[in-house]
N, C-alpha and C positions, 0 to 999 in steps of 0.2 A: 516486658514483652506480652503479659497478659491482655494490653487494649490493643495490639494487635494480630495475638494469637491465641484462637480457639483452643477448646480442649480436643482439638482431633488433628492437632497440629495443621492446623490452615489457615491462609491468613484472612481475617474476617472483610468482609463485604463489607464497604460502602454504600450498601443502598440506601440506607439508614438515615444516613446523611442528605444521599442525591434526593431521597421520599421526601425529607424534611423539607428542601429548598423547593420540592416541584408541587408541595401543599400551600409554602408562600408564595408562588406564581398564581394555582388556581385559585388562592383565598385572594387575591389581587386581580384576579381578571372578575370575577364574580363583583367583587367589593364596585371595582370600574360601571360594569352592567347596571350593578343596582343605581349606582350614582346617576347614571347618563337617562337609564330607560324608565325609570319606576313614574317620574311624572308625564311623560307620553303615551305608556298605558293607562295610567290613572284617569288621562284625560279620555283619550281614545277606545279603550274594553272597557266595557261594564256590562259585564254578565251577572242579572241575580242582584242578589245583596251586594253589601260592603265587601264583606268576609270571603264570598264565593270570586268578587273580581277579583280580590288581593291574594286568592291562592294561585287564581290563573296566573296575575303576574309572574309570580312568583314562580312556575311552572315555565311559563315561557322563558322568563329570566336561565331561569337552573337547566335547559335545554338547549340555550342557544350557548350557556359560558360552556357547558360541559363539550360541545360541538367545537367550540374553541380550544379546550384544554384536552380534547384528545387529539389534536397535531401532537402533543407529544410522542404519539406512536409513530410517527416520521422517524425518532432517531433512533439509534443502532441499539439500544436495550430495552426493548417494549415492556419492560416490567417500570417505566419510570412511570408512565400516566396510571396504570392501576395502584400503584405505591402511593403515589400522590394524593390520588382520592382517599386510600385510606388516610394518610397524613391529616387530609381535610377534617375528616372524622374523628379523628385524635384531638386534633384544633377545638373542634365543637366541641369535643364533651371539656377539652380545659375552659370553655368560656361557661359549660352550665357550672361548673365546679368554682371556675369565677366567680361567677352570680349568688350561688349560693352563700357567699360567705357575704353578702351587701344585707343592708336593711331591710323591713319588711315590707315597708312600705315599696321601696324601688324593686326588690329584688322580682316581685309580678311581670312590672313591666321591662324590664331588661330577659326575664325567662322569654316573654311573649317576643320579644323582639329577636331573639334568637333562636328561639324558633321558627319565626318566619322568616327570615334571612340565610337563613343558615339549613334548617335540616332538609328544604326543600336540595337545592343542593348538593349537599352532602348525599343524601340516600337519590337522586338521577345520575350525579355523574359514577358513585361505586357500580350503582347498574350498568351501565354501559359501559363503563370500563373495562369492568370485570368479565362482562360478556363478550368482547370485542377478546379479551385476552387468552380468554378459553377458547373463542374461536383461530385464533393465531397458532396457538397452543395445540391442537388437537388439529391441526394441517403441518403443524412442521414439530414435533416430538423433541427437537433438539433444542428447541428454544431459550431453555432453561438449563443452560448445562451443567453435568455436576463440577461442584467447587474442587479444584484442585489439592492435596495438602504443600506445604512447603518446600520439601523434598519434592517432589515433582516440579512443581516452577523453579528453583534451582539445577535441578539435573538438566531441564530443558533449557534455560538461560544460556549454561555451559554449552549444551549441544548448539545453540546457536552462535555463542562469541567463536566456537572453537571450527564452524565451518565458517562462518565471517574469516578467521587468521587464514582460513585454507584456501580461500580462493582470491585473499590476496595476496599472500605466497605466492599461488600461481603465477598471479599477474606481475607481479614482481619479477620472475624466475624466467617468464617467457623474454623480455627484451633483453637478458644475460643471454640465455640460449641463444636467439637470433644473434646477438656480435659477437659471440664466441666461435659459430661456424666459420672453417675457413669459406675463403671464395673459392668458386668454380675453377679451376686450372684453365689457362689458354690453351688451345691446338696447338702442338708444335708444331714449327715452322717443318716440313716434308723437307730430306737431304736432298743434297742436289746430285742429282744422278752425274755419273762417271764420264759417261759421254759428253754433259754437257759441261762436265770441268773439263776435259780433252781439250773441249774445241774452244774452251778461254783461254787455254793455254798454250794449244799447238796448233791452233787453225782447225780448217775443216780433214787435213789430211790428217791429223792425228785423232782428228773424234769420229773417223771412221769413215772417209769420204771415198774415192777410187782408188788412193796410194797405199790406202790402209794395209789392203790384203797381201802385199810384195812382202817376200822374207830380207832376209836382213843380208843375203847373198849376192840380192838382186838391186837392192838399194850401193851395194856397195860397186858395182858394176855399173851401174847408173852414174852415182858418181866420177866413178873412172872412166866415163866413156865422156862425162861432161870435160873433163880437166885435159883430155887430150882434143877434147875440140876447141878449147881456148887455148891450147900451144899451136896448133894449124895455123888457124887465126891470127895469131901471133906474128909467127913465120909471113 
């Protein structure tokens, strides 16, 4: 666990690595420059002596890669493009330390040449980098956040899986609730009023028409006064 855990219990940064890879982009955009432009200055500036065009190149060169290899401040952790420059500078001094160990005869011209290739480069782009960075730096304070230790990225890990389980619980729980509600009851059907079962069953005189109101004395006198007018009749 120690390559991946400090001694203050955190877990170490990879910048380390990302610096490492973003010094072989800028030792590769530089290397391109040299390649493409050194003969079209050569032809075209000549300022002064030999010596004095070949630093301007070289100036121009390390000016315009460094204007290219700070697009890296585009992505989301603007410590890559000043990392990187220093990476460059790491790079250079493993090539003078290279060199040194060559013959003496070559070892002159491999210094000389690494020199002029190289440290122009290396000391423009950390300048401007590094200025670009402090400027970033000193408008937003938080830039650089402090490094978390492990217990914290885990406790927080947690606190996220464990509202992620909570709101799809939720979601889960709402379509149960919805089909478990009963439905809305229908209106009952209103009873039917008295009168008008009377009058399905006994006409209009019994759901309270003119006959309605006769007692039951005078119904029966009625009737006997009907029953001797059908003996009349009769006769």
């Amino acid at each position: 666990m120690g390559f991946f855990i400090d001694k203050h219990h955190r877990r170490k940064s990879s910048m380390s690595v990302t610096a490492f890879f973003a010094a072989l982009v800028d030792l590769c955009v530089f290397g391109a420059l040299y390649w493409t432009l050194s003969e079209p200055l050569y032809r075209s500036v000549t300022i002064g002596g030999e010596t004095a065009s070949t630093v301007v190149h070289g100036v121009i060169i390390a000016l315009l890669g460094t204007a290219i290899c700070c697009l890296q401040f585009l992505l989301r952790d603007k410590r890559i493009a000043p990392y990187g420059f220093a990476g460059l500078a790491v790079v250079l001094v493993m090539f003078y330390i290279g060199a040194a160990f060559l013959d003496q005869d070559v070892r002159t011209n491999m210094l000389w040449l690494i020199t002029l290739f190289g440290l122009l480069p290396v000391l423009v782009g950390n300048a401007v980098a590094w200025s670009i960075f402090a400027l970033l730096k000193h408008r937003n304070p938080q830039l650089v956040a402090r490094r978390k230790t492990l217990q914290e990225e885990l406790r927080e890990a947690a606190k996220e899986t464990a509202a992620k389980k909570g709101r799809s619980t939720a979601q889960e729980s709402a379509p149960k609730a919805q089909a478990s509600t009963p439905p809305a009851a229908s209106p009952a059907t209103p009873p039917t009023a008295p009168a008008a079962q009377d009058a399905a069953l006994f006409g209009p005189e019994g759901a309270g028409g003119p006959m309605s109101g006769r007692s039951e004395q005078e119904e029966a006198m009625l009737l006997y006064m009907d029953d001797d007018d059908d003996e009349a009749n009769d006769h």
